[in-house]
N, C-alpha and C positions, 0 to 999 in steps of 0.2 A: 377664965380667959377664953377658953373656947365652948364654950356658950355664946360670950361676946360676938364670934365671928360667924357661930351660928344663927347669930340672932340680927344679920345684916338686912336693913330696909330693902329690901331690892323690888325695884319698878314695876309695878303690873298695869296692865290692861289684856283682860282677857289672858287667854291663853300664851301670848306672845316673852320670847324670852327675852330677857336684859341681861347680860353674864357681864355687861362691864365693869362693874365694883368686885366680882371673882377671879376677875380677870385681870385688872391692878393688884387684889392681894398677893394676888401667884406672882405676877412680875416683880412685887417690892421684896417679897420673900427671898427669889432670888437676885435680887442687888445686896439683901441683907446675907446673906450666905457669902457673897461674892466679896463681903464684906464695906458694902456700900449703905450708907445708914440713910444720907437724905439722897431726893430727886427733884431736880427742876421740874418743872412742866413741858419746857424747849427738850429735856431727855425722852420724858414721859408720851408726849406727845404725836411722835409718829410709833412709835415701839408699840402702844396701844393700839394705834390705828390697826397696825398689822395683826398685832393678834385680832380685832374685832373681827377684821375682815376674812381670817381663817377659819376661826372659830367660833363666833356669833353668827345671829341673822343675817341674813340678806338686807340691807336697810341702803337709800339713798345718800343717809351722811353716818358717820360711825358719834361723834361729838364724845370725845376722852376727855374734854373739860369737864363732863358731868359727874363722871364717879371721883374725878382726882379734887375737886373742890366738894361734892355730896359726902364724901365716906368719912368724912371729919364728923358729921351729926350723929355717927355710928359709936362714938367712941372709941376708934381702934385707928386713927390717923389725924394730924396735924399738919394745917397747912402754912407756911409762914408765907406773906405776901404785904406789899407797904398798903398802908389806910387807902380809903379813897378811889379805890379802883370802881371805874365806870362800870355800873351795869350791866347783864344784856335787857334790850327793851321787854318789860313786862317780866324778869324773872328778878331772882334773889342771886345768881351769881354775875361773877364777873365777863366781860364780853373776852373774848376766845385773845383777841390781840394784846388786851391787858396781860393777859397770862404771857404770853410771850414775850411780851417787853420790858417786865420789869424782871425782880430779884425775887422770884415765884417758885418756891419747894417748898417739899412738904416731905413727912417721916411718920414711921408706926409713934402712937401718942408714948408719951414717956413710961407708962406705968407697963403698955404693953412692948416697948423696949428691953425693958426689966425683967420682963418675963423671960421674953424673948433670951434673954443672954445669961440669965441664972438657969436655962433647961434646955441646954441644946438640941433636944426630942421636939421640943416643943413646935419649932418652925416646919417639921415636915409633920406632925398632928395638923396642924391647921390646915396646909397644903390639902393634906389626905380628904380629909371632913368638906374643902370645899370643892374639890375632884368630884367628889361622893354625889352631893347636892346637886350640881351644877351642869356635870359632862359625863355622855355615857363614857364605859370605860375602855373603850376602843382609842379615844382620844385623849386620856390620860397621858400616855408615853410622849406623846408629840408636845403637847402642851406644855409636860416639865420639861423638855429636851428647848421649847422654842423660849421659856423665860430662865432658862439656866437653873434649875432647881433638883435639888437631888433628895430622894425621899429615902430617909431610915425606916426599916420596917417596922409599922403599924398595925394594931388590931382593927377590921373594920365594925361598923357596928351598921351597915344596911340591911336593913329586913329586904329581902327577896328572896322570889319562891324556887325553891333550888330545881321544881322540878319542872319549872317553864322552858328551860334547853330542851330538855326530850320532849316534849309535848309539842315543841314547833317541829323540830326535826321529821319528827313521825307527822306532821300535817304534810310535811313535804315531801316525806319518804325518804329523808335522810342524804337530800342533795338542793345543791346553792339553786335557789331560786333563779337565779340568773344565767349562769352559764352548766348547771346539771354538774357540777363538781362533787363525789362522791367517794375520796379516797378512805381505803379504812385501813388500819394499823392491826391485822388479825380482826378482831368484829367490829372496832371502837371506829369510828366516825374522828377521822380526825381533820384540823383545819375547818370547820366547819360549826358558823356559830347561829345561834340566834338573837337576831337582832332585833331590837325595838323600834315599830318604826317612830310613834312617840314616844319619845327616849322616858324611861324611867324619871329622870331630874325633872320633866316635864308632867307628870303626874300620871304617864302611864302604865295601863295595867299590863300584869302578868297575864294575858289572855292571848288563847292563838288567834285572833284578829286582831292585836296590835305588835305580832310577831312576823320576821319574816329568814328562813335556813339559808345564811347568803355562805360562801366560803371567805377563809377573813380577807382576801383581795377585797370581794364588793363590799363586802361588809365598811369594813374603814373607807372606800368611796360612798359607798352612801350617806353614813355619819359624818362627813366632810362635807355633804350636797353634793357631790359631780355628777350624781344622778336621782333621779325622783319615779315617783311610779302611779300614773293616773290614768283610773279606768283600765286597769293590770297592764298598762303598756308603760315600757320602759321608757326614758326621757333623759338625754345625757346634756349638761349644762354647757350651753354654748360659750363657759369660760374655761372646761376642760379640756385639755389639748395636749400634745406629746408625739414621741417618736416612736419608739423601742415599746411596746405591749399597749400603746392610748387603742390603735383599731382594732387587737385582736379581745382584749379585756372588757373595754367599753364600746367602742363606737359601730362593735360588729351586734351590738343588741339596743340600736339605739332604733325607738321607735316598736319596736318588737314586745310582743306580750309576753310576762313571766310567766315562771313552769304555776301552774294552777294547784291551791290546795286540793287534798285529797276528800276533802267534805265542805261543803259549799257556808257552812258556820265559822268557818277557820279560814276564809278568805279575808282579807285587808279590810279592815273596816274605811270606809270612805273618810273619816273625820278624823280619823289618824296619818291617811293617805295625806287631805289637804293639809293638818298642821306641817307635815315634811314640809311637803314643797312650799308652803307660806314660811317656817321658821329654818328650815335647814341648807334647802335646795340654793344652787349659788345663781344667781343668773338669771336667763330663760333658758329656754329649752333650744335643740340646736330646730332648723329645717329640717322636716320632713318630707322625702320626698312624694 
């Protein structure tokens, strides 16, 4: 069974992410904890939208009809809908307003129901496995907090190189790229992560040019996009905004160049740089003046 959800079709072209079939499971998972077995599409429909736009790409439209009618060829979902339903021109599913008009839900398929409720473990394994795959792990907390899911502890099984923390740290000298945050606990560097600028789910490497020592403030604004980093100047998305800490956090380094690695090898590699601001970054960038 979970192999099955490891082994989910999910959409490529090129390097660009699609998390919208990872991003239904987590939601169904918790309706199904919530103790809610089926979902309309009229349910599904904006709930998705808002994860997409949190936590996906940047994209013109988000289309949650894709994964809620494609994840049934997966074998891990079942869609119930009446015969007959029109179209969209030139594809194989139905057009956006069918879904919404008619008697349109769908539910984990039966056998994976089954599972599901003979191994109560079982719902927060799949969770875990598609966190793992999918989202770095800064964004994990938010994401089960946003689809209501609560994880029982797990064994992880991700290879990563345990010693790519210290090796960015020490490019930076052991402070946030961003704002020179450097507090320590006795000698230990604490609050203070390294982040991926192409996030690991996305095939990137343990290397300190696709590294960057943010404190976990920027850290989790960057893995969210409110801010991106081209040509080492910082760039804060003109959809970030706020009261209370938005100009002293962010908008007081917006335009400004980051603190520079300590050897010219371990500087941001440019192709890591643009995947950000193409797959993560929210927005555009605000005016500079």
């Amino acid at each position: 069974m979970l192999e099955r959800f490891d082994d989910l079709s999910i959409w490529k072209q090129g390097d660009q992410r699609a998390p919208h079939k990872p991003l239904l499971i987590l939601y169904a998972l918790g309706r199904w904890q919530a103790g809610q077995k089926e979902v309309t599409f009229r349910q599904v429909e904006p709930d998705l939208t808002a994860l997409l736009r949190e936590f996906g790409p940047p994209r013109k439209s988000d289309h949650p009809e894709q994964p809620f009618w494609r994840l049934q060829r997966d074998g891990v979902w079942t869609v119930h809908a009446p015969p007959g339903l029109a179209l969209k021109t030139g594809d194989d599913i139905p057009r956006i307003g069918e879904l919404r008009s008619h008697d349109v839900r769908a539910e984990f398929a039966p056998d994976v129901q089954a599972a599901l409720s003979s191994d109560p473990s079982l719902a927060a394994s799949i969770a875990s496995r598609i966190l793992e795959r999918h989202f770095p792990e800064s964004l994990h907390p938010d994401i089960l907090n946003a689809v209501g899911l609560t994880l029982e502890t797990v064994s992880s099984k991700r290879k990563r190189d345990p010693a790519f923390r210290q090796r960015v740290l020490k490019a930076y000298e052991y402070r946030c790229a961003v704002c020179g945050f450097d507090v320590r606990l006795g000698t230990v560097s604490i609050a203070l992560d390294a982040a991926h600028i192409r996030w690991h789910q996305a095939g990137g490497p343990e290397s300190e040019d696709n590294g960057l020592a943010l404190c976990v403030l920027h850290h989790k604004t960057f893995d969210l996009g409110a801010f991106t980093i081209r040509e080492g100047v910082l760039l804060v998305s003109d959809q970030a905004n706020g009261t209370a800490g938005f100009q002293e956090a962010l908008l007081a380094y917006h335009g400004k160049p980051i603190r520079d690695a300590q050897h010219p090898h371990w500087r941001p590699d440019p192709k890591h740089l643009e995947w950000h601001g193409r797959e993560v970054f929210k927005g555009g960038a605000r005016h500079r003046e």
